[in-house]
MOPAC internal coordinates of N, CA, C and O (Angstrom, degrees):
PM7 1SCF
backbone

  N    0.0000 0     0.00 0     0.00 0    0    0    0
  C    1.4462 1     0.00 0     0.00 0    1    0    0
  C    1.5245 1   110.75 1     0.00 0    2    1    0
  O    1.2310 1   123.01 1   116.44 1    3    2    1
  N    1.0298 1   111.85 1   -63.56 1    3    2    1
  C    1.7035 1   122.78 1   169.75 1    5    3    2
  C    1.8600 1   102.55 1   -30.14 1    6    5    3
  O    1.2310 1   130.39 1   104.05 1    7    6    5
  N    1.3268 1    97.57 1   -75.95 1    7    6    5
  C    1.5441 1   106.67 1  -164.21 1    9    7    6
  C    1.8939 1   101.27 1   -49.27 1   10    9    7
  O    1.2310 1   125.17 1   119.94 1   11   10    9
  N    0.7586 1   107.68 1   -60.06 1   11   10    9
  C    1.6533 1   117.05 1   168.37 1   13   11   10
  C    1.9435 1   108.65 1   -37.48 1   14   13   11
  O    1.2310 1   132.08 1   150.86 1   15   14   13
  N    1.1459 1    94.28 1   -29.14 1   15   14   13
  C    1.9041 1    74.63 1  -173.75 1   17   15   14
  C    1.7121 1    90.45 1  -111.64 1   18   17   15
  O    1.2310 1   124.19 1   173.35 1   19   18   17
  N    1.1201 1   109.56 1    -6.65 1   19   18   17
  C    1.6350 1   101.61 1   167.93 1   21   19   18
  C    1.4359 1   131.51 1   -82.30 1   22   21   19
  O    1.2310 1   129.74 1   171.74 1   23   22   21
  N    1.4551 1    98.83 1    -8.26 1   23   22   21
  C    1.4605 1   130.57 1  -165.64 1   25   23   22
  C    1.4081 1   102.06 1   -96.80 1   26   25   23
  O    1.2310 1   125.87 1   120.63 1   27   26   25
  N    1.6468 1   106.32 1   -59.37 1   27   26   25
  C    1.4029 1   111.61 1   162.88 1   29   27   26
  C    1.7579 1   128.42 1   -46.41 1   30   29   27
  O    1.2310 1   116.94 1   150.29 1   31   30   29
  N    1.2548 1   123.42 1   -29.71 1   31   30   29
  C    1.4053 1   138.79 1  -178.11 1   33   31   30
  C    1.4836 1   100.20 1   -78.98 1   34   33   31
  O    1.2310 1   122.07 1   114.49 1   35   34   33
  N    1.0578 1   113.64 1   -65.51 1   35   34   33
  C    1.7136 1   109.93 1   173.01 1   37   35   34
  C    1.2603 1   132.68 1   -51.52 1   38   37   35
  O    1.2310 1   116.96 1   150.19 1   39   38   37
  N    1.4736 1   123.39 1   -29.81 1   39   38   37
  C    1.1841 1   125.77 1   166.19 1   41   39   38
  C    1.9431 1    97.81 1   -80.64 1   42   41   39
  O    1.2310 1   113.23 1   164.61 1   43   42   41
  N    0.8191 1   130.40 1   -15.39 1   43   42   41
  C    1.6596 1   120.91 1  -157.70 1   45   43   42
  C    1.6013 1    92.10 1   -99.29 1   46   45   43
  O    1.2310 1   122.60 1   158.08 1   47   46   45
  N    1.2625 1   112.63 1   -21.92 1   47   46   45
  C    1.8729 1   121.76 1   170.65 1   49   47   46
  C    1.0164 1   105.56 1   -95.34 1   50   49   47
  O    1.2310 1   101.21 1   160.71 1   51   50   49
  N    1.4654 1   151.80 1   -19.29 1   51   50   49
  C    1.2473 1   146.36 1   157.04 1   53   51   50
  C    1.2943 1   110.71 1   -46.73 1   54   53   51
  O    1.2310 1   119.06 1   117.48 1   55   54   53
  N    1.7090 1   119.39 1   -62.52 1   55   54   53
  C    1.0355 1   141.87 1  -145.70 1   57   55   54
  C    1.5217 1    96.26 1   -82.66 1   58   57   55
  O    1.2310 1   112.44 1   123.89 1   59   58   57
  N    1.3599 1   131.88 1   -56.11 1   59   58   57
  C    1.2479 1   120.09 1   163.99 1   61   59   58
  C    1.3296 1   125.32 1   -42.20 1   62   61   59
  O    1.2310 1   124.22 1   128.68 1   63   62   61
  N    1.4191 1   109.51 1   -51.32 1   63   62   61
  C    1.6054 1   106.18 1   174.28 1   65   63   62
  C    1.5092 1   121.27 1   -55.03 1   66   65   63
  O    1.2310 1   121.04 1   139.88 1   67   66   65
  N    1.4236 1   115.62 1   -40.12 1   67   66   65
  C    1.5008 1   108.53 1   162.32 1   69   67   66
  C    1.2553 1   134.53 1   -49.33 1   70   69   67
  O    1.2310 1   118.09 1   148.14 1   71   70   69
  N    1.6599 1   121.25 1   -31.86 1   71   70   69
  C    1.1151 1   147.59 1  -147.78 1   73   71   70
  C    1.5876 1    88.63 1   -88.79 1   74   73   71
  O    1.2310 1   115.82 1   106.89 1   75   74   73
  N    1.5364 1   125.55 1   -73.11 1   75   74   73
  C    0.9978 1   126.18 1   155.87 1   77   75   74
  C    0.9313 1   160.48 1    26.90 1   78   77   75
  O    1.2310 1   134.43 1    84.93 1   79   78   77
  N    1.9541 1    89.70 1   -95.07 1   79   78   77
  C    1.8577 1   115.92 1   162.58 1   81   79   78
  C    1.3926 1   100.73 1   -77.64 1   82   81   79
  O    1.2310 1   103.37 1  -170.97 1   83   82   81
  N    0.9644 1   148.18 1     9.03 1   83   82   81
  C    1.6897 1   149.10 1  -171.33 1   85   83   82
  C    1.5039 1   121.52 1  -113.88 1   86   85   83
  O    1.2310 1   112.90 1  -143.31 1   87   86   85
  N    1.6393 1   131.02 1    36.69 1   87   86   85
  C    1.0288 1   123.72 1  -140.44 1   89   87   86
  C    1.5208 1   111.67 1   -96.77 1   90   89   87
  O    1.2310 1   126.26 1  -172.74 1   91   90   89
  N    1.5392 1   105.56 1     7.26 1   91   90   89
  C    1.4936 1   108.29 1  -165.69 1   93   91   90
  C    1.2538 1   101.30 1   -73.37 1   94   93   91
  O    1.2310 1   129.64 1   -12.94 1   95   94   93
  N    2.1723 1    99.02 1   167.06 1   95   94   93
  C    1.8183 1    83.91 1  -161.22 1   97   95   94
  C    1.5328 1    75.15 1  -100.03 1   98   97   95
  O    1.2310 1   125.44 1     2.74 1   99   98   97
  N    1.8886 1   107.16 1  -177.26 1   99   98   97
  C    1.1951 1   117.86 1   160.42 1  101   99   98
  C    1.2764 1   121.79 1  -165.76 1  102  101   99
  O    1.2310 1   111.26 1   -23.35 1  103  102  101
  N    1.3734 1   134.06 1   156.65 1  103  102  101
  C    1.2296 1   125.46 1  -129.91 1  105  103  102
  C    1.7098 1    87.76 1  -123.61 1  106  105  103
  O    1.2310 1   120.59 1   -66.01 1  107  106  105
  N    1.5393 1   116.47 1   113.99 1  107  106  105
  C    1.3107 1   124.33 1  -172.82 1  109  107  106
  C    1.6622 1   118.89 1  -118.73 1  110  109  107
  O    1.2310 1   115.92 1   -76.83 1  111  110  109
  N    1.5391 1   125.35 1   103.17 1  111  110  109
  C    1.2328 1   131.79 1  -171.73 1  113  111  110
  C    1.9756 1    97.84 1   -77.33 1  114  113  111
  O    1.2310 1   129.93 1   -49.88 1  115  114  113
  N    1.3982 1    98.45 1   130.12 1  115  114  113
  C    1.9555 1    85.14 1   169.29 1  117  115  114
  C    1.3604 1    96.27 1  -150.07 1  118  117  115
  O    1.2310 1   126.60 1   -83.01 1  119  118  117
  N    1.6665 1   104.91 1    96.99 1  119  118  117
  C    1.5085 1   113.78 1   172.45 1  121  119  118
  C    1.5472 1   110.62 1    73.32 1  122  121  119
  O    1.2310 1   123.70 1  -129.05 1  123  122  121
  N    1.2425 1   110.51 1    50.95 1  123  122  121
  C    1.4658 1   124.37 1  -169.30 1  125  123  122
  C    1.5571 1   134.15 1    53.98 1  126  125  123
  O    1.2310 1   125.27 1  -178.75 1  127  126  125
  N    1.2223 1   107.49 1     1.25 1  127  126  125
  C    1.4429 1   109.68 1   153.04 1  129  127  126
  C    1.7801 1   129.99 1  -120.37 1  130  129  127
  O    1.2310 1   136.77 1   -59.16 1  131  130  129
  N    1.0306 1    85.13 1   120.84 1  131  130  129
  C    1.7696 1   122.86 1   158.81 1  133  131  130
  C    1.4182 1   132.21 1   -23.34 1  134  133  131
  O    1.2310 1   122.30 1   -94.83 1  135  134  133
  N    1.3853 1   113.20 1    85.17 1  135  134  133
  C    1.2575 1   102.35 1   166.15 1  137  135  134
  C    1.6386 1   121.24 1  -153.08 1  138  137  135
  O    1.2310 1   125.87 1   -18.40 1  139  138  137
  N    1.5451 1   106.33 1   161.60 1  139  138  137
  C    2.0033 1   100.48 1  -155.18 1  141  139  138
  C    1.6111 1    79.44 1  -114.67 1  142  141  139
  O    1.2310 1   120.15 1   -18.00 1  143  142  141
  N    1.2558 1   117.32 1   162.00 1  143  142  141
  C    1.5132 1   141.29 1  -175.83 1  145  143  142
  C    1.4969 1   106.92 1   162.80 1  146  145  143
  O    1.2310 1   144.21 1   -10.78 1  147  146  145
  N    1.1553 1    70.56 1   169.22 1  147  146  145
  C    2.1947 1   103.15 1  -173.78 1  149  147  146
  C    1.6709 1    96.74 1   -59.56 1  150  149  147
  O    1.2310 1   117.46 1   -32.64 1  151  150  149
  N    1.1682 1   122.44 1   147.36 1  151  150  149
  C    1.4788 1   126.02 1   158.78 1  153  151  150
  C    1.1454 1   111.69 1   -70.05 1  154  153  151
  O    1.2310 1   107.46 1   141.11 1  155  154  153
  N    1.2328 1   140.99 1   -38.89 1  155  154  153
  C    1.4207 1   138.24 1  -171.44 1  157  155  154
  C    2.0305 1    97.71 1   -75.38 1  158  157  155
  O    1.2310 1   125.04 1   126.51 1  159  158  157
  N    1.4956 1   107.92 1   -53.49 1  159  158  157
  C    1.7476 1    89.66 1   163.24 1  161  159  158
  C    1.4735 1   110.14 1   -28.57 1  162  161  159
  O    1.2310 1   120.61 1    78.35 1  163  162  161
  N    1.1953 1   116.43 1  -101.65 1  163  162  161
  C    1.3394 1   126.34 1  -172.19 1  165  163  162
  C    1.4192 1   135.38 1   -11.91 1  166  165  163
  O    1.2310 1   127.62 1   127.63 1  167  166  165
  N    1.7132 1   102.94 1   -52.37 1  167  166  165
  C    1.4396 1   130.09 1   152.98 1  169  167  166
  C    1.7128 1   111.48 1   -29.47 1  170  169  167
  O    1.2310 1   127.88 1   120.25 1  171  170  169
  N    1.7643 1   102.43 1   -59.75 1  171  170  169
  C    1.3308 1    95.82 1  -175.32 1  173  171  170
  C    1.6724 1   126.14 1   -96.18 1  174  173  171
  O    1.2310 1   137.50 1  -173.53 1  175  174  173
  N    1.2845 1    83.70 1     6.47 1  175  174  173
  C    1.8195 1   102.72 1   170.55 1  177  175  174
  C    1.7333 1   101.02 1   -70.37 1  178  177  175
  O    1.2310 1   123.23 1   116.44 1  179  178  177
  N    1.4008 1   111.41 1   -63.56 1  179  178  177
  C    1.2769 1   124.30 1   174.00 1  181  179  178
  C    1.5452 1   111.59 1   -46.74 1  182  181  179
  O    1.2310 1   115.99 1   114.70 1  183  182  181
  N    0.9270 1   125.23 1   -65.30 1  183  182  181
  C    1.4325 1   122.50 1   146.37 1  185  183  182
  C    1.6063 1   139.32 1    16.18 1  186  185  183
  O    1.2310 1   133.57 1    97.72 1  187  186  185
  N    1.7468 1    91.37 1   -82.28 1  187  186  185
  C    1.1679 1   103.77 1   169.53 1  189  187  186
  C    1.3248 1   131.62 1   -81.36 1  190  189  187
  O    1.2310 1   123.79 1   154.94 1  191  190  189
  N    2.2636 1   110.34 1   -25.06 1  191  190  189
  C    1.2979 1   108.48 1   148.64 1  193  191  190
  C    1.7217 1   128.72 1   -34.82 1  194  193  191
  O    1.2310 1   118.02 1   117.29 1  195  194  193
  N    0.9824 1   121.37 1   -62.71 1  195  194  193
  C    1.4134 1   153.07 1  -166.34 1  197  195  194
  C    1.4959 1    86.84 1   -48.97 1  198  197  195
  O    1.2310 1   119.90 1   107.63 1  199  198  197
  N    1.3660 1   117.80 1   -72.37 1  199  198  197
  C    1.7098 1   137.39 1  -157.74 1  201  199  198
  C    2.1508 1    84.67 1   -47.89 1  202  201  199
  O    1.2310 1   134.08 1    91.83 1  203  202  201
  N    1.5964 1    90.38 1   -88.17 1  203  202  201
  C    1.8572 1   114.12 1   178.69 1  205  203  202
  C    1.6734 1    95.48 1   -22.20 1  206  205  203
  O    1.2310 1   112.26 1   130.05 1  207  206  205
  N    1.1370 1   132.20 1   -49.95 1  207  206  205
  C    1.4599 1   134.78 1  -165.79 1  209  207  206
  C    1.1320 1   112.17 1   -62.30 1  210  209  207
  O    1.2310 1   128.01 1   110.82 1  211  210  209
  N    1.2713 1   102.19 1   -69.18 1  211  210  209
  C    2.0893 1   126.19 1   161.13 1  213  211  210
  C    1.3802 1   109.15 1   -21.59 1  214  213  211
  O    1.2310 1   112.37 1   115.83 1  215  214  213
  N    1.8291 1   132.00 1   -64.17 1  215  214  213
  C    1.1028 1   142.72 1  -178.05 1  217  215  214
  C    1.5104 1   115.47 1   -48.95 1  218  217  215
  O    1.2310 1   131.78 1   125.24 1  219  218  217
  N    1.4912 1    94.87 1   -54.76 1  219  218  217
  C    1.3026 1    93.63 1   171.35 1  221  219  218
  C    1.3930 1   140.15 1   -75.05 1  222  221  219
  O    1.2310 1   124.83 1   157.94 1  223  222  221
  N    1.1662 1   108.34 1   -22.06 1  223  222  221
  C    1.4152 1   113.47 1  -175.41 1  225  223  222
  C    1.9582 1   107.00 1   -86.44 1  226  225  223
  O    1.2310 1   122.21 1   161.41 1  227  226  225
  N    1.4626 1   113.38 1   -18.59 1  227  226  225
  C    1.3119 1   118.45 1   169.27 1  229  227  226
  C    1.7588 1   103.76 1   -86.38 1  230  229  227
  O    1.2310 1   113.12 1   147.30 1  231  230  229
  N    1.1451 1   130.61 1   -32.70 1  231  230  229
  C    1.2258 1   132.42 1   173.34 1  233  231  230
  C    1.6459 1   116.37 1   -24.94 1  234  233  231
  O    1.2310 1   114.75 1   121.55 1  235  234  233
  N    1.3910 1   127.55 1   -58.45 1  235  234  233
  C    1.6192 1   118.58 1  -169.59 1  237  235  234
  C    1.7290 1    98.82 1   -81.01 1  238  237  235
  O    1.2310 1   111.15 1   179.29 1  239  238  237
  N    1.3536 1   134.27 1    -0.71 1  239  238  237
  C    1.4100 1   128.66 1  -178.52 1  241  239  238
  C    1.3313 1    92.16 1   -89.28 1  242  241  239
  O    1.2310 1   107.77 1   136.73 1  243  242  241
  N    1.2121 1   140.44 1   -43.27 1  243  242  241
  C    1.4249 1   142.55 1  -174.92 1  245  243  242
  C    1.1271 1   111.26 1   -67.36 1  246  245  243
  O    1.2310 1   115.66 1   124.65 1  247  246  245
  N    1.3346 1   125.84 1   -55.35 1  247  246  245
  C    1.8942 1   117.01 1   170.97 1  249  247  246
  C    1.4727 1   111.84 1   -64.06 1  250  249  247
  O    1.2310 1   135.82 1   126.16 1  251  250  249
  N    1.5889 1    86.99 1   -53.84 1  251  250  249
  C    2.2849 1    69.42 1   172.65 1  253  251  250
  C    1.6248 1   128.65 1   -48.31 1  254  253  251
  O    1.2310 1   126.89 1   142.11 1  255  254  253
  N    1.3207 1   104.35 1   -37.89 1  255  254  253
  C    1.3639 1   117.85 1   168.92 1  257  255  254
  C    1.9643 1   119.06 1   -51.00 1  258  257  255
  O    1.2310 1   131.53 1   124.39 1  259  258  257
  N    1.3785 1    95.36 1   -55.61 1  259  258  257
  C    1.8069 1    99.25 1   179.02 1  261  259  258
  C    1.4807 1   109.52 1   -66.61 1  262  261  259
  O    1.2310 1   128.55 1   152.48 1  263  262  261
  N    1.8477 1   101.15 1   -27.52 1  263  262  261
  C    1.8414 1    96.04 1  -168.13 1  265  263  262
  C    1.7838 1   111.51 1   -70.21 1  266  265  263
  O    1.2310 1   137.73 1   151.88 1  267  266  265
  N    0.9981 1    83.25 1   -28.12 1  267  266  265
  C    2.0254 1   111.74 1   179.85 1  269  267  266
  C    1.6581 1    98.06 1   -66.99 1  270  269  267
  O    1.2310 1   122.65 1   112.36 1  271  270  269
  N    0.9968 1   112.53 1   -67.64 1  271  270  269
  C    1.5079 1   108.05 1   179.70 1  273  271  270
  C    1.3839 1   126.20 1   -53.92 1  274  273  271
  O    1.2310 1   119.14 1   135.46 1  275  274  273
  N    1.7015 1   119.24 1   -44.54 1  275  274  273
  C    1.3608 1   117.66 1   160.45 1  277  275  274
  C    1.1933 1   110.18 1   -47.76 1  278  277  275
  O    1.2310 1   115.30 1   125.97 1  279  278  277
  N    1.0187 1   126.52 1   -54.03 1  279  278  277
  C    1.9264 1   126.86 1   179.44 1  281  279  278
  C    1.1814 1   118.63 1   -11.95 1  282  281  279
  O    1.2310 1   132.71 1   113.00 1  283  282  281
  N    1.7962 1    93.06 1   -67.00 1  283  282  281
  C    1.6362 1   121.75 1  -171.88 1  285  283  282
  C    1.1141 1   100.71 1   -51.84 1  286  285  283
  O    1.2310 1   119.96 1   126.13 1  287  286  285
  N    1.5500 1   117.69 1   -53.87 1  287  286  285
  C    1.5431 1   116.22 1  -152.49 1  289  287  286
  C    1.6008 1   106.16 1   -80.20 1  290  289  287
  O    1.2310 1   117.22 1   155.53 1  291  290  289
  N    1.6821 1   122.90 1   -24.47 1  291  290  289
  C    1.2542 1    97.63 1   170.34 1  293  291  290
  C    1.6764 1   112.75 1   -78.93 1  294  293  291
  O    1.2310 1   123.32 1   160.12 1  295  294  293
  N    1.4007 1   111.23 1   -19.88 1  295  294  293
  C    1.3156 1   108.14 1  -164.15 1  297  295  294
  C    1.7902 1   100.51 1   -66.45 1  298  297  295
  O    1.2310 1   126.62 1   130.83 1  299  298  297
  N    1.3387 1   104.87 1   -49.17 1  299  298  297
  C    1.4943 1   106.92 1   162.12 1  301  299  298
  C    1.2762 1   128.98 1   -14.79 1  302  301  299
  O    1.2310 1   119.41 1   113.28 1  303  302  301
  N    1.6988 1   118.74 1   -66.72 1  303  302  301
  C    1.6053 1   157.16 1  -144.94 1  305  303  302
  C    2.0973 1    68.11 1   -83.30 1  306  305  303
  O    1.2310 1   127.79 1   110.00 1  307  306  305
  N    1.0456 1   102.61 1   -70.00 1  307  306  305
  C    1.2859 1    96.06 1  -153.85 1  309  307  306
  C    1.7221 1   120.19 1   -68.28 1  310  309  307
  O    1.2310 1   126.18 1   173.49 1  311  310  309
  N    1.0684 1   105.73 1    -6.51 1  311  310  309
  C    1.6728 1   111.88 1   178.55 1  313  311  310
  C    2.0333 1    95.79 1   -88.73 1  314  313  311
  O    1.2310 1   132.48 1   145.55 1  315  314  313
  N    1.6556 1    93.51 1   -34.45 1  315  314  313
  C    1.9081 1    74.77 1  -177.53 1  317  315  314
  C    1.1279 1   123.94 1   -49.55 1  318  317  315
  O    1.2310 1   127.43 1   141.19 1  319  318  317
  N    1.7678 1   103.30 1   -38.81 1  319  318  317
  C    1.7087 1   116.68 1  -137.35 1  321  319  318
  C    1.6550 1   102.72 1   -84.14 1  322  321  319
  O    1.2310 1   131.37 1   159.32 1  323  322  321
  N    1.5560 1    95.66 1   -20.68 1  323  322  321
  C    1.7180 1   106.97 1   177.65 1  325  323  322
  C    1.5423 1   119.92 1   -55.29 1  326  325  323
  O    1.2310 1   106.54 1   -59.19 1  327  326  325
  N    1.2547 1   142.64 1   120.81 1  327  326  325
  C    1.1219 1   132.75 1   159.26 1  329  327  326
  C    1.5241 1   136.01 1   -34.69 1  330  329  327
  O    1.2310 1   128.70 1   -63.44 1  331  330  329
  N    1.2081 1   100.84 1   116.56 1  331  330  329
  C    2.0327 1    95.87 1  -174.92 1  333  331  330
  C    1.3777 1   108.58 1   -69.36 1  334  333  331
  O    1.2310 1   111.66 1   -25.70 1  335  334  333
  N    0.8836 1   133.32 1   154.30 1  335  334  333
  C    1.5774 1   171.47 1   170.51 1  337  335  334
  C    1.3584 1    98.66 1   -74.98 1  338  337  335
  O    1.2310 1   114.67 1   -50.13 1  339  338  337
  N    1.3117 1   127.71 1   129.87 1  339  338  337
  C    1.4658 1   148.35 1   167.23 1  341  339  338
  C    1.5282 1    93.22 1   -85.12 1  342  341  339
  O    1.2310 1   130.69 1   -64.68 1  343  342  341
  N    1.8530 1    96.97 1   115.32 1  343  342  341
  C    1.5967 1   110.67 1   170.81 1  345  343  342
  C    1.8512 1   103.37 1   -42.98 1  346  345  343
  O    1.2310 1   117.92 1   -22.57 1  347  346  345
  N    1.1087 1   121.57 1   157.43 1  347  346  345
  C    1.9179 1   113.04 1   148.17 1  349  347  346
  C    1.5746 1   100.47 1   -98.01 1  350  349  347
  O    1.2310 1   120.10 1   180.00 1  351  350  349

């Protein structure tokens, strides 16, 4: 957990610092509309696409993952509670 939000901070200070030193403007057509901004904007527009994208596209491995695990754990709950069988 730690390493993960420390990981996260460094890239999120990277990314500002790029943003930053990058101030030239530039003039960006996307699918017929028009618009001028900083490269480092853009940079971190792309950015956060990328990030939002990431979430989602790992998103159905993570519920399948927890739904799978509840399974276990009731299937678990339910193998304890059963009475054992005397080996012969």
């Amino acid at each position: 957990m730690i390493v993960t939000v420390i990981l996260t901070l460094v890239v999120t200070i990277i990314a500002v610092m790029f943003a930053l030193a990058n101030t030239e403007m530039v003039h960006v057509v996307f699918y017929g509309y028009a618009v001028d901004g900083q490269v480092g904007l853009f940079v971190l527009i792309a950015l956060g696409i990328g990030i939002v994208l990431g979430i989602l596209l790992m998103l159905p491995s993570v519920v399948g993952r927890s739904l799978a695990n509840a399974r276990h754990r009731r299937r678990i709950a339910e193998l304890e509670s059963k009475p054992k069988d005397p080996v012969a």
